[in-house]
N, C-alpha and C positions, 0 to 999 in steps of 0.2 A: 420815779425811775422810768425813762423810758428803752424799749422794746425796738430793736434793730430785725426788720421784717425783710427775709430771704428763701430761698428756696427750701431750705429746712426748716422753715415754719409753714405750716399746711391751715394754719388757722386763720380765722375772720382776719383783719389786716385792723378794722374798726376795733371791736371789741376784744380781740386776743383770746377770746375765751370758747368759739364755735366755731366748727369746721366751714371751712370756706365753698358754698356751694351755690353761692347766687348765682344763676346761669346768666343775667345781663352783664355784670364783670367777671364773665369768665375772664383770664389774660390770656393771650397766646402760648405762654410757656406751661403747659400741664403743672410744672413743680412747682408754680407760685401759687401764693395763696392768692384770693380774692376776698367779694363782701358775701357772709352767711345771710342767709333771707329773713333772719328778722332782724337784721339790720338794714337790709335795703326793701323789707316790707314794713316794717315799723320804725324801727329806730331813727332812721332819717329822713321816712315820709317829711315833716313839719321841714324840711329842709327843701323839697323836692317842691311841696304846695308853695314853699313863699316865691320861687325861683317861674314856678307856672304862672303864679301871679302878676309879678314884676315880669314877663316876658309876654305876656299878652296885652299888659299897659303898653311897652315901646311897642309893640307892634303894630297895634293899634294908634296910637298916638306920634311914629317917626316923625313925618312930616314935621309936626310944629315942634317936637325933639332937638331936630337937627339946624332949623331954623333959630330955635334957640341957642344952641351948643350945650345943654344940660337938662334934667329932668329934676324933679321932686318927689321923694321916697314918700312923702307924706300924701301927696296926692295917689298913692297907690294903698297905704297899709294905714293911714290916718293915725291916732292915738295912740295905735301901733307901733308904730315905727322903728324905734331903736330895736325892736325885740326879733322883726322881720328883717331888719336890715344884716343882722347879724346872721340870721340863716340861711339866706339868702349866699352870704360869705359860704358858709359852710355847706350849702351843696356846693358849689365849686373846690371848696375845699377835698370836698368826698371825689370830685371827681377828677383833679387833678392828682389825687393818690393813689387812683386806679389807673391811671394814665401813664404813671411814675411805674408802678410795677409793670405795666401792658409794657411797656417800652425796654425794662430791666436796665431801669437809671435807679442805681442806689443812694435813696436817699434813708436817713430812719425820718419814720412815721411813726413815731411815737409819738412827735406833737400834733402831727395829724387828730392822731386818734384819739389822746386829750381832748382836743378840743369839739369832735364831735361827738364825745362820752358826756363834755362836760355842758356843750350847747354855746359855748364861749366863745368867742372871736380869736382865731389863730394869728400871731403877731404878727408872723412872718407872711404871710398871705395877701397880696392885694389885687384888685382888679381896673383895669384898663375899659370902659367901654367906648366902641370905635362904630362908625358906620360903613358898609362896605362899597368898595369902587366900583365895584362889576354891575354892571345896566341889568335893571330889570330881569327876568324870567333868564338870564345867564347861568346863575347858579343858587341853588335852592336850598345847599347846605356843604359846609367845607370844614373837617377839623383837622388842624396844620400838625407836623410833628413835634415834637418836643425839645427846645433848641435850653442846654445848659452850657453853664461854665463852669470850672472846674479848677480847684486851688489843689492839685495836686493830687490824690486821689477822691479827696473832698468835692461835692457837688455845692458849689456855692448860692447856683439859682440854677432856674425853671422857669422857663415862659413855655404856655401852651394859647392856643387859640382856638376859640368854636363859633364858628358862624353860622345863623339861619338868615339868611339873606332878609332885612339888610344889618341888623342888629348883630355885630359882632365883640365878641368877650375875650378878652385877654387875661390871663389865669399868670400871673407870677408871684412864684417863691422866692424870698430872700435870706438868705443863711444869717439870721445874729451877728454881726460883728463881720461879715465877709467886704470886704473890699468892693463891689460892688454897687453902681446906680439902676436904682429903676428905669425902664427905658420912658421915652419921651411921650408928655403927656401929660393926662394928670388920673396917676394910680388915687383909687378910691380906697378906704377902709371904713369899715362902721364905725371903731371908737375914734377917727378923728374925722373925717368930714363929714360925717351923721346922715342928715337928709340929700345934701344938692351932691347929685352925679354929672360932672363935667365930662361931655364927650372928649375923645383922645381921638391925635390922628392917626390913621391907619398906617402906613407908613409898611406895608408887607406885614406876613403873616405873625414872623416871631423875629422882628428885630432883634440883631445880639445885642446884649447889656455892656453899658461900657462899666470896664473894668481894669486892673493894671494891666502893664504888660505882660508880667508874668502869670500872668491866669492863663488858661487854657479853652478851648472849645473843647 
């Protein structure tokens, strides 16, 4: 059973079970809940280290990245891999559902918070990596707003983006069964494209997703 997380819940948004007091997701709105500190001091540390890991490889290694068009998970986390690759998911995960209340786009997080209770891969969750336009020493860091569509009063998806110049990440949600395409590219997930990350093109910050007509921004 999942847990619809709103301003009447004062609790972890992660574990539902601690008061929300981690001052790094504080949200702007006082009456939202955030992440309690041992989950954003323990609990999803292993989330945070694979994510430091994998972002010191591209950083280090762009150049022949980009000349490629793609990277190898295994040259980052070796024997490792599947298990890294997954957490990896899930700090973005974590931090696209703090970004989700930062903004008060209702979405439930419940399977958010499944999945980084459980350590699992969120289905709905995929990631876009892009390399950024802007020349050199331009801009050193950029995270775009949050662009959804909307089946009514339903949040169907979520694109968000975080750039550290030049390595940028595109964070989209996709609602089960919503009417909706991934935007253009080639979205990653761990349990199906496993190790090779094929760059995506940039194409602006949070391209809309195409959807029917009758969807909404």
């Amino acid at each position: 059973m999942t847990t619809r997380v709103s301003s009447d819940n004062l609790l972890c948004w992660i574990c539902r079970e601690r008061p929300g007091d981690s001052a790094e997701h504080k949200v702007k709105a006082s009456d939202m809940s955030s992440v309690c500190s041992y989950c954003q001091n323990t609990g999803t540390q292993v989330y945070d280290e694979a994510w430091r890991r994998l972002s010191s490889y591209l950083h280090t290694h762009w150049r022949e990245v980009t000349a490629r068009g793609s990277f190898d998970l295994s040259k980052v986390f070796g024997a490792d891999t599947a298990k890294q690759a997954i957490r990896v998911q899930l700090y973005f995960v974590k931090v696209l559902g703090c970004k989700l209340l930062e903004h008060g786009i209702r979405v439930d997080l419940g399977s958010f918070s499944e999945a980084l209770m459980a350590g699992t891969a969120h289905p709905e969750v995929t990631l876009l990596v892009v390399s950024s336009l802007v020349p050199a020493g331009k801009l050193l860091s950029h995270e775009s707003d949050v662009s959804v569509l909307r089946d009514g009063d339903e949040v169907s998806s979520a694109i968000w983006m975080n750039l550290v110049h030049p390595v940028g990440i595109k964070i989209c949600y996709l609602k089960a069964g919503a009417p909706v395409r991934e935007p253009p590219g080639f979205p990653w997930h761990p349990t199906r494209q496993k190790k090779i990350v094929k760059l995506s093109p940039y194409k602006g910050d949070t391209e809309p997703l195409v959807a029917r007509r009758d969807l909404r921004i």
